[in-house]
C-alpha positions in Angstrom: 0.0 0.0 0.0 2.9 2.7 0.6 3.6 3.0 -2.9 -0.2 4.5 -3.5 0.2 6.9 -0.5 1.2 10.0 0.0 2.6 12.4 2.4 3.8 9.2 4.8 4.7 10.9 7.9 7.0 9.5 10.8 6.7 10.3 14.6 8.4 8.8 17.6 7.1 5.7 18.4 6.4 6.1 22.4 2.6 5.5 24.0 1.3 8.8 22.2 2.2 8.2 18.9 -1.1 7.5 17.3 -2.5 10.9 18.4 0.9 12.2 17.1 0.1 10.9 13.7 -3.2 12.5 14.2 -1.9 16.0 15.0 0.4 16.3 12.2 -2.3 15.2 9.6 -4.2 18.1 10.9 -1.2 20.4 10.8 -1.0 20.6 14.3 2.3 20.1 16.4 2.8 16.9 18.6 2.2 18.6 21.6 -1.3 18.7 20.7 -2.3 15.4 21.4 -4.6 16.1 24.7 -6.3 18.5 22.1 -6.8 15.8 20.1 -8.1 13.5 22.8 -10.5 16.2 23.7 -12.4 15.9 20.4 -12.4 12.6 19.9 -13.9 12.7 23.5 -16.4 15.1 22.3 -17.4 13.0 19.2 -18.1 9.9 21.4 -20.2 11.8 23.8 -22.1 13.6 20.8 -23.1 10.6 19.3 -23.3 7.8 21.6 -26.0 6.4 20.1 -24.5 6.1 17.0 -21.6 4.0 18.0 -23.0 1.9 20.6 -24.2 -0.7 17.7 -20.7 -0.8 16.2 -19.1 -1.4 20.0 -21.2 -4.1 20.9 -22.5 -3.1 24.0 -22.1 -0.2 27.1 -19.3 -1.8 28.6 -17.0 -1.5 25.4 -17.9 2.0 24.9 -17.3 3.2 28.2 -13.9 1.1 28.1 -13.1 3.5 24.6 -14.1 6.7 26.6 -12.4 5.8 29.6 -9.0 5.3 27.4 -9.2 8.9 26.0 -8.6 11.3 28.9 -4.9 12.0 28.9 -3.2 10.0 32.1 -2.8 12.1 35.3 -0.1 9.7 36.7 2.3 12.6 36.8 5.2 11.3 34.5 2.7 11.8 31.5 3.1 7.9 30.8 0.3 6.9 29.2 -0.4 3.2 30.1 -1.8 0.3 27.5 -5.1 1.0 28.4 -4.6 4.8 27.2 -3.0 4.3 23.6 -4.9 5.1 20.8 -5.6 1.5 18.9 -7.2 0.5 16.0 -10.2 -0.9 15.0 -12.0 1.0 17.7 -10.9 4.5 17.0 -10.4 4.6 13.0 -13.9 5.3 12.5 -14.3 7.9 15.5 -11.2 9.6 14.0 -12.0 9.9 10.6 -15.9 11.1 11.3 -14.4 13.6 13.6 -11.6 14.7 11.8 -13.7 14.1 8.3 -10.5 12.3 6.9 -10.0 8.8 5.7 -7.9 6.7 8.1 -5.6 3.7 7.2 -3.9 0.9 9.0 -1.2 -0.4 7.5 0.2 -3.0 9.8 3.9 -4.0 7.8 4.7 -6.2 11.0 1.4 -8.7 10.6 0.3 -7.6 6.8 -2.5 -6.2 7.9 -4.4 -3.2 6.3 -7.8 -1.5 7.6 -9.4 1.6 6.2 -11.9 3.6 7.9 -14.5 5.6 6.7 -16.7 8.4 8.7 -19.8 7.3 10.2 -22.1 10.3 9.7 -20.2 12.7 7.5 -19.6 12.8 3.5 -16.2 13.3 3.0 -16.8 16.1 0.0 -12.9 17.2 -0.6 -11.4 13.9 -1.5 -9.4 15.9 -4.0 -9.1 19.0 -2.0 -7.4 18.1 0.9 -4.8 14.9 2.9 -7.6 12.6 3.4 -5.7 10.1 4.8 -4.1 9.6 8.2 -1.9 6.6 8.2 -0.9 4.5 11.5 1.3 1.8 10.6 
């Protein structure tokens, strides 16, 4: 898949990294990340309803929402429970961010794309649709 994409962009790879990716695909700096948790926050609580059928149930929601909120442990470690992981946020990401989001896992050939829930995604030729996390 690399060879179709463009504008591949490397961060760090620590326990933030997948809101990192999501900050620079907004042209936002990597410090930005609790901003970014913030909305995607905001998107779940908007509409709950809508993603409670995809999750399967309360529980797993509240288990995605409870994963969001930027850890308060002081160090600013952000434990596995914290990290931003894919399937259950590619879909919250792009419908928030209206922006297609990839997968692309080398490591186990895996590759997902996710597509917004609610939203038309209008600018396909207008503007980086894609926000890769490989």
């Amino acid at each position: 898949m690399r060879p179709y994409n463009e504008n591949i962009m490397t961060v760090k790879g620590n326990d933030n990294c997948g809101y990192w990716v999501i900050d620079r695909h907004i042209g936002m700096d990597e410090k930005n990340h609790v901003l970014v948790r913030s909305a995607l926050i905001h998107e779940l609580k908007t509409n709950k309803n809508g993603y409670l059928p995809i999750f399967g149930s309360e529980e797993r929601f509240e288990y995605i929402m409870n994963g969001l909120p930027y850890p308060t442990n002081g160090g600013g470690i952000s434990y596995l429970d914290k990290w931003l992981t894919l399937p259950d946020m590619g879909r919250i990401i792009t419908t928030c961010y209206n922006r297609v989001v990839q997968s692309i896992s080398p490591k186990i050939d895996i590759c997902e794309t996710f597509f917004s829930q609610y939203k038309v995604l209008h600018h396909l030729t207008h503007m980086p649709t894609s926000c890769g996390l490989a």
